[in-house]
C-alpha positions in Angstrom: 61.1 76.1 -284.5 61.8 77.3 -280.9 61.6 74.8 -277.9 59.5 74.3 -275.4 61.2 74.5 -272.1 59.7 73.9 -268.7 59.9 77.2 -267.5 58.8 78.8 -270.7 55.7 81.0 -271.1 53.6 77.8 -273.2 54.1 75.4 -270.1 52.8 78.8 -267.4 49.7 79.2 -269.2 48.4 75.9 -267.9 49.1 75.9 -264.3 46.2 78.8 -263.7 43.7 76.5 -264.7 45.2 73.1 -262.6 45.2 75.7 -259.7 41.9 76.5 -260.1 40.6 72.7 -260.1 42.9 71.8 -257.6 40.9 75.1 -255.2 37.7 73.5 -256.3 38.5 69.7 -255.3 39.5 71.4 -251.9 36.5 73.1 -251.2 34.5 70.7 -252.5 36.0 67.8 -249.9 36.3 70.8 -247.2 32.2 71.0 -247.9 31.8 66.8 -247.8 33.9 66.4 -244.3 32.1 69.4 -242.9 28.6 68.2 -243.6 29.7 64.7 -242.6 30.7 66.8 -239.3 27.2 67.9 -239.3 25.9 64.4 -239.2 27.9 63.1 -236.7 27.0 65.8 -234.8 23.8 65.5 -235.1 23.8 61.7 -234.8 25.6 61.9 -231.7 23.3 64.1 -230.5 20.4 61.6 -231.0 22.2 59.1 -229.3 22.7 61.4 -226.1 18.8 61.9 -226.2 18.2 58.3 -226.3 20.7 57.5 -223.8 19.3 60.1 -221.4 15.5 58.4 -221.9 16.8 54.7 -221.3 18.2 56.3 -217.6 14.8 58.3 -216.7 12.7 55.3 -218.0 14.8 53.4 -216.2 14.4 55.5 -212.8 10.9 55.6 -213.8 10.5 51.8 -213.5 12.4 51.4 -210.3 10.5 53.9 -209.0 7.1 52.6 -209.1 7.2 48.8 -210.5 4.9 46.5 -208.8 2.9 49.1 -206.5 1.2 45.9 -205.1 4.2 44.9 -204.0 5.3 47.8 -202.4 1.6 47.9 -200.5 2.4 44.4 -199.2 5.3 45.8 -197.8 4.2 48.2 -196.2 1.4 45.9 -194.6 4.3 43.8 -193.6 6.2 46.6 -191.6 3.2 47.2 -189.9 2.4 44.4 -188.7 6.5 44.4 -187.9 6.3 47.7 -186.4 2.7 47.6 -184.4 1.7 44.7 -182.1 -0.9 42.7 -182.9 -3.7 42.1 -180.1 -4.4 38.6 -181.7 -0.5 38.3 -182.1 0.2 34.8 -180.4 2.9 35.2 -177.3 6.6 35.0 -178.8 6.0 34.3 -182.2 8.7 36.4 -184.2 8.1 34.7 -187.7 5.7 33.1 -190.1 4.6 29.8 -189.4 6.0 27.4 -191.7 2.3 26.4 -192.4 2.4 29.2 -194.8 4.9 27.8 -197.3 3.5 26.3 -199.9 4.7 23.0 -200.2 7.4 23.0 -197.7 9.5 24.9 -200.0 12.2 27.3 -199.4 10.1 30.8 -201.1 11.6 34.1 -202.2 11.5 37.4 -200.1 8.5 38.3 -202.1 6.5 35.2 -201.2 7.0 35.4 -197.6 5.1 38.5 -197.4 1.6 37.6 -197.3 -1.3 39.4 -197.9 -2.9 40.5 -194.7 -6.2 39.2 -194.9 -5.1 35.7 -195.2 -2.5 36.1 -192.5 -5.8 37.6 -190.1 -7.6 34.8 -191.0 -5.5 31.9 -189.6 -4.3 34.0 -186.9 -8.3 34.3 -185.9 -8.4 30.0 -186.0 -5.5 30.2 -183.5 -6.8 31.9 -181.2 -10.3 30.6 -181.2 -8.8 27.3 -181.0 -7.2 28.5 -177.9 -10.6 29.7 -176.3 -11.4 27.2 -173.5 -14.9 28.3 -173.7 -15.2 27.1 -177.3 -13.5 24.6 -177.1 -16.3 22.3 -177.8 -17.2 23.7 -180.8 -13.8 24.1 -182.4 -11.7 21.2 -181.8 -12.9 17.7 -183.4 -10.3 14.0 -183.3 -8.8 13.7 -186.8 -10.8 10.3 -187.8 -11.2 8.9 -190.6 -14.5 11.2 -191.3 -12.0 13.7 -191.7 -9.5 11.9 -193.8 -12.3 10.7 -195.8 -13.0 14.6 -196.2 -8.9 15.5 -197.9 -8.0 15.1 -201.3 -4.7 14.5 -202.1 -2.5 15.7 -205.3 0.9 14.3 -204.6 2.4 15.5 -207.7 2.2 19.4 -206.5 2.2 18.1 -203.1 -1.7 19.7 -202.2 -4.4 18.6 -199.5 -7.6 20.3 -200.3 -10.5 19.5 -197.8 -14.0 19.4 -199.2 -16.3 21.6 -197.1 -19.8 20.6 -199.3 -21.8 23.3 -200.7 -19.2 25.7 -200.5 -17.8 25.6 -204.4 -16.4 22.3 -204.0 -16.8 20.7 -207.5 -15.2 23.4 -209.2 -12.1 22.6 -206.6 -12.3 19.3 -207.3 -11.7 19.6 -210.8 -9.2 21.8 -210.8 -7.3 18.9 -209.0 -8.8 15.8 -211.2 -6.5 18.1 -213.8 -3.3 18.4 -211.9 -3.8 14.5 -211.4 -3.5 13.8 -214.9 -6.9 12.3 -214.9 -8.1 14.7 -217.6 -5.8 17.6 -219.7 -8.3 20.2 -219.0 -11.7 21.4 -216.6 -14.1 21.5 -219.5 -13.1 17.6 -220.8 -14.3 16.3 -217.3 -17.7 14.8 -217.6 -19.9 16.0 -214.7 -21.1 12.6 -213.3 -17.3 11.5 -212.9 -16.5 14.7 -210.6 -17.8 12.8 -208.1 -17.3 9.8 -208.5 -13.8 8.6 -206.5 -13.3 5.9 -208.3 -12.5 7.0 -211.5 -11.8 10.8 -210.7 -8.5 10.1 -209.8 -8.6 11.5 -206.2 -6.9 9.6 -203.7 -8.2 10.5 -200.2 -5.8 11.0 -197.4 -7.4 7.8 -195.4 -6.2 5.5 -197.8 -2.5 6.0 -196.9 -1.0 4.9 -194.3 -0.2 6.8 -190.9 3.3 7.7 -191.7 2.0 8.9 -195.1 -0.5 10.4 -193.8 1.3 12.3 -191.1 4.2 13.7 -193.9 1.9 14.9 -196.0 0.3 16.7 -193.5 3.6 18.3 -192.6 5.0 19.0 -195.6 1.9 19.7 -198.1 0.0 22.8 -198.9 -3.1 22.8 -197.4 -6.2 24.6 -197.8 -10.4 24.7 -197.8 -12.9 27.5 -198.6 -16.2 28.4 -196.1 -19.2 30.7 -196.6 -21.4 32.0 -194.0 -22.8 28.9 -192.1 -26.4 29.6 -192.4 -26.6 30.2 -196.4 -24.7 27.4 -196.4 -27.6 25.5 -194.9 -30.0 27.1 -197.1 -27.8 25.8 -200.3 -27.5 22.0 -198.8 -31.1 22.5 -198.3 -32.3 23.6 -201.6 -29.9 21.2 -203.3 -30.7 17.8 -201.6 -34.3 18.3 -200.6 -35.8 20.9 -203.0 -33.7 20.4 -206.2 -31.6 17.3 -206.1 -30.1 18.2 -209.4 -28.1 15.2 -209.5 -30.7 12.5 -208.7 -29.8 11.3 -205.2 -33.0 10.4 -204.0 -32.0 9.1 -200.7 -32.5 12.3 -199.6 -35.7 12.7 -200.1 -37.3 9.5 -199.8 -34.5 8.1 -196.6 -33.4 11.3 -194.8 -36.4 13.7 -195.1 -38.8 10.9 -193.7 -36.4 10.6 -190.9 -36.4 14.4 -189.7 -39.9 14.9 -190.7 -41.0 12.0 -188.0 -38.8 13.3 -185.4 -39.1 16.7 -185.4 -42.4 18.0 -186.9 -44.3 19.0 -184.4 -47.8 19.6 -187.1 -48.5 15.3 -187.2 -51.1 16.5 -189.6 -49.0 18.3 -192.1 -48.3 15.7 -195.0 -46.0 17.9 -197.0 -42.6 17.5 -197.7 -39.6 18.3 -195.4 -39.7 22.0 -194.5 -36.6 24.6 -193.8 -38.2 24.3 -190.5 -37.9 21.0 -190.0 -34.7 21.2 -191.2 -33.5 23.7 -188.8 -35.1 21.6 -185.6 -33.2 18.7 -186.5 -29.7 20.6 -186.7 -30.2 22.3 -183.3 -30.8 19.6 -181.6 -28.2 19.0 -179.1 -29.5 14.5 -179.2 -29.1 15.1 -183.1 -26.0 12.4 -183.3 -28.1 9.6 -183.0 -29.9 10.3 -186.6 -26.4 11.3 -188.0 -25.5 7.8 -187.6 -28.7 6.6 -189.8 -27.5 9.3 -192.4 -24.1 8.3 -192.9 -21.6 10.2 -195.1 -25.0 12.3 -196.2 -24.3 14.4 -193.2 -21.1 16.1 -195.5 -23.9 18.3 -197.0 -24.7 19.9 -193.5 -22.1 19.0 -190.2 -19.8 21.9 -189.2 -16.5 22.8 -190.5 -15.0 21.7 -187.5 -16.3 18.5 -188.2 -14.8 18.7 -191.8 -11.9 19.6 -191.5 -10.7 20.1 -188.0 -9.1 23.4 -188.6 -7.7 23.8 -184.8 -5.7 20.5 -185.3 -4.4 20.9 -188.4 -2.7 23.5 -189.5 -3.9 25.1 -192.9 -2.0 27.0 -195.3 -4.9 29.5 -196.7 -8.5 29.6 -195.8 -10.3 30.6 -198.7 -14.0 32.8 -198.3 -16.7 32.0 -200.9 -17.4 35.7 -200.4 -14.2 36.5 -201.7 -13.6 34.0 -204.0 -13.0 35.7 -206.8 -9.8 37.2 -205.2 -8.9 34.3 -202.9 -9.1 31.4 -206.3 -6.0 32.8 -207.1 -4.4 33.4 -204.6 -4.7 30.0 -203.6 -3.2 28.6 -206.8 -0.5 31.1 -206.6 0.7 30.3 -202.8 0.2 26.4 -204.2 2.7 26.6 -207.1 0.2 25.9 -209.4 -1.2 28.9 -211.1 0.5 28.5 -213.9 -1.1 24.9 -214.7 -4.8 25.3 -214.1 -7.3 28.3 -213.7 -10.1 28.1 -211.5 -13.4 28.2 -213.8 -15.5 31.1 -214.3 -17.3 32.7 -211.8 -20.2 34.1 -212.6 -20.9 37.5 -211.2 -22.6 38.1 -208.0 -22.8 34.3 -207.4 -20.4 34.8 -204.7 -22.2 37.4 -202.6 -23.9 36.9 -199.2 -27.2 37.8 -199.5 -29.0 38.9 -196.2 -32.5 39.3 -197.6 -32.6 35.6 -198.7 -31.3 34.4 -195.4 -34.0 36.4 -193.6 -36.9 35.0 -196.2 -35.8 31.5 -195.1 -35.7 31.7 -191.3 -39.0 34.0 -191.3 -41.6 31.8 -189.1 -39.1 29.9 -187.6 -39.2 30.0 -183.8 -35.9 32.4 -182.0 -35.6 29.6 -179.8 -34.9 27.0 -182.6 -32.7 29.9 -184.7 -30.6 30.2 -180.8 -30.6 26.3 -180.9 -29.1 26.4 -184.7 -26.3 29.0 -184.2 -25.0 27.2 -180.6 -23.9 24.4 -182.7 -22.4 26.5 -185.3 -20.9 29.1 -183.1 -17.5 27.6 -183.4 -17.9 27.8 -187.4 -18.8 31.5 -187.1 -16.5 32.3 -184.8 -13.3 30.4 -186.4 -13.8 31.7 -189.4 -14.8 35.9 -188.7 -18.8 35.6 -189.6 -21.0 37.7 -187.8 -23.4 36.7 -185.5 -26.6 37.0 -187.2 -28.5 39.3 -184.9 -30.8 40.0 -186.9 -32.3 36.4 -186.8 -31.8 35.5 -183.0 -33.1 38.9 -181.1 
C-alpha cells in the first residue's frame, strides 16, 4: 500500500479548492469593508450637511433676532446722535426715575421706548413754563398721598387718576399684595373698599417712609383726554351711578344745580351744562370743600398726582392702553406675576363725535372757561387743544 506523503499528488489535489475559498473569503470581506467605506462616507457626509446648517442657522439668528430690539436701538442712537429741542440743558443720561425700582437694569432695559421717554420729557418742560406754572405745579398734601397706592413687596406707587381705568389697576395690585391669588377672585364691592383691599396709601407712613419710597419706587399713573374724561365722571356719578353712591345725586348735584343754573325754572336733574359751569369757575374751591374726597372723580391731574413734583417713572395713555399695560408691568418687574385684564376692543379710543354731542349747546365762553383750568392737564400730558369746541 503506498504512502501518503506531504508532497505527494493525494495531498495537491486539495489545495485548489482551499485556494479557491480562501479568494472568496477575501473578496467577500474586501466587498464588506468597502461598503462599510461607503457608509462612512456617506454618513460623514450627512454630518458635514448638518454641521454647515447649525452655522447658517446660526448666522441667521444673529442676524435678525429681536428686530424690536434692534429698532429701539436705533431710536436710541438717534436721540444720541440728533439734539433734542425739548432736550433739557446738560442732561447726558437717563434720569434715574426711569429705573424700575431703583434697580441696577441690563443694557437692554435702559433703552426705552421713545414715546414714553417724549412723554416725561414734555412734563419737564411744561413744568418749567413760568406761564403755566399755575396750572401744573400743586403742594404734595395729603390729598395727594391720599391719591398713591403702595405695593412694598415690588416696591410700586401707582397714583389713582379716577375715571381713567383705575379699578382694573387697582386690582392688579390687591394681587401683588397678596390680598387675593388672582383678578377674577376679587369681589367687585371690595376693589374699593381700603379697608379690606389691602392697599396701603402713601399718607399713612410716615415722612421718612414716605420720602424713600418716593425715591427709590417705581412710579406711575395713566390719563385720557381731559374732557371725555369729564364726560365719563359725568355719566358715571350723575347719569348712571352703577355702584349706588347716591351722594352724588341727591348732595352734589343739588349743590351745582343752585349755584350755577341759570333756568330757576328748569326742575330737571343736573345737566352736562351745569356741570361744565361749575368746573370753570375760577370761585369753584369753595364748593369743592362741601364735596370732599368726591371731587377725585373730576379735579385735574395736577391736583392728583402732582406730576411736576414728583418724578414719575411711565405715564401711561388710556388711548394707548393696550400697548402701554404692558409696558408698564414690564419696566415694573412684574409682568411675569399679573396681567392686566382684558380690554375690550375699541374701549380705549377717543371718540371726537361724542365729545362734540356733549358740549353742543354749551356756551364758547363756558367751554374757554373749562379748558383754562385744564390747560395744564392738556398741556402736561400732549392732548390737543380742542379747537373744535372753543372757536
Amino acid at each position: 500500500m503506498p504512502c501518503i506523503t506531504p508532497g505527494s499528488d493525494s495531498m495537491k489535489n486539495t489545495h485548489p479548492q482551499g485556494s479557491a475559498q480562501t479568494l472568496a473569503g477575501r473578496i467577500t470581506e474586501w466587498l464588506t469593508f468597502d461598503n462599510m467605506h461607503h457608509q462612512w462616507l456617506l454618513l460623514a457626509a450627512c454630518f458635514w450637511v448638518i454641521f454647515m446648517f447649525m452655522v447658517a442657522s446660526k448666522f441667521i439668528t444673529l442676524t435678525f433676532k429681536d428686530p424690536d430690539a434692534y429698532s429701539a436701538k436705533q431710536e436710541f442712537l438717534f436721540l444720541t446722535a440728533v439734539p433734542d429741542a425739548r432736550k433739557l440743558p446738560g442732561e447726558k443720561h437717563f434720569p434715574e426715575e426711569l429705573k424700575p425700582t431703583g434697580k441696577v437694569l441690563s443694557d437692554s432695559r435702559l433703552i426705552q421706548p421713545l414715546v414714553y421717554m417724549e412723554r416725561l420729557e414734555l412734563i419737564r418742560n411744561v413744568c418749567r413754563d413760568e406761564a403755566l406754572k399755575n396750572l401744573s405745579h400743586t403742594a404734595v398734601s395729603k390729598f395727594v398721598l391720599d391719591r398713591i397706592f403702595v405695593c412694598d413687596k415690588h416696591k410700586i406707587l401707582f397714583c389713582q387718576t379716577p375715571k381713567v381705568g383705575n379699578t382694573q389697576w387697582k386690582k392688579v395690585l390687591i394681587v401683588l399684595n397678596g390680598a387675593f391669588p388672582s383678578i377674577e377672585e376679587i369681589p367687585e364691592n371690595v376693589v374699593h373698599d381700603h379697608e379690606k383691599n389691602g392697599l396701603p396709601r402713601l399718607s399713612s407712613f410716615s415722612d421718612a417712609e414716605i420720602q424713600k419710597r418716593l425715591k427709590t419706587y417705581f412710579k406711575f399713573f395713566i390719563v385720557r383726554d381731559p374732557f371725555e374724561r369729564l364726560i365719563s365722571a359725568f355719566k358715571d356719578k350723575f347719569v348712571h351711578n352703577p355702584r349706588f353712591e347716591p351722594w352724588y345725586r341727591h348732595e352734589i348735584a343739588p349743590g351745582i344745580i343752585r349755584k350755577y343754573r341759570r333756568n330757576r325754572t328748569e326742575t330737571r336733574g343736573i345737566q352736562f351744562e351745569d356741570f361744565v359751569r361749575y368746573l370753570g369757575d375760577p370761585n369753584h374751591r369753595w364748593l369743592d370743600l362741601q364735596f370732599g374726597d368726591h371731587i377725585i372723580h373730576w379735579v385735574t391731574y395736577v391736583e392728583l398726582c402732582a406730576p411736576c413734583e414728583i418724578k414719575y417713572s411711565v405715564i401711561g395713555h388710556h388711548e394707548t392702553l393696550e400697548d402701554d399695560a404692558p409696558y408698564i408691568l414690564k419696566e415694573a418687574g412684574i409682568d411675569h406675576l399679573v396681567s392686566y385684564p382684558t380690554i375690550p376692543p375699541g374701549i380705549t379710543m377717543y371718540n371726537k363725535t361724542k365729545v362734540e354731542r356733549y358740549f353742543l349747546g354749551i356756551s364758547k365762553r363756558d367751554i374757554r372757561r373749562l379748558y383754562a383750568r385744564f390747560e395744564g392737564d392738556f398741556k402736561l400730558f400732549g392732548y390737543q387743544k380742542p379747537d373744535f369746541l372753543l372757536n
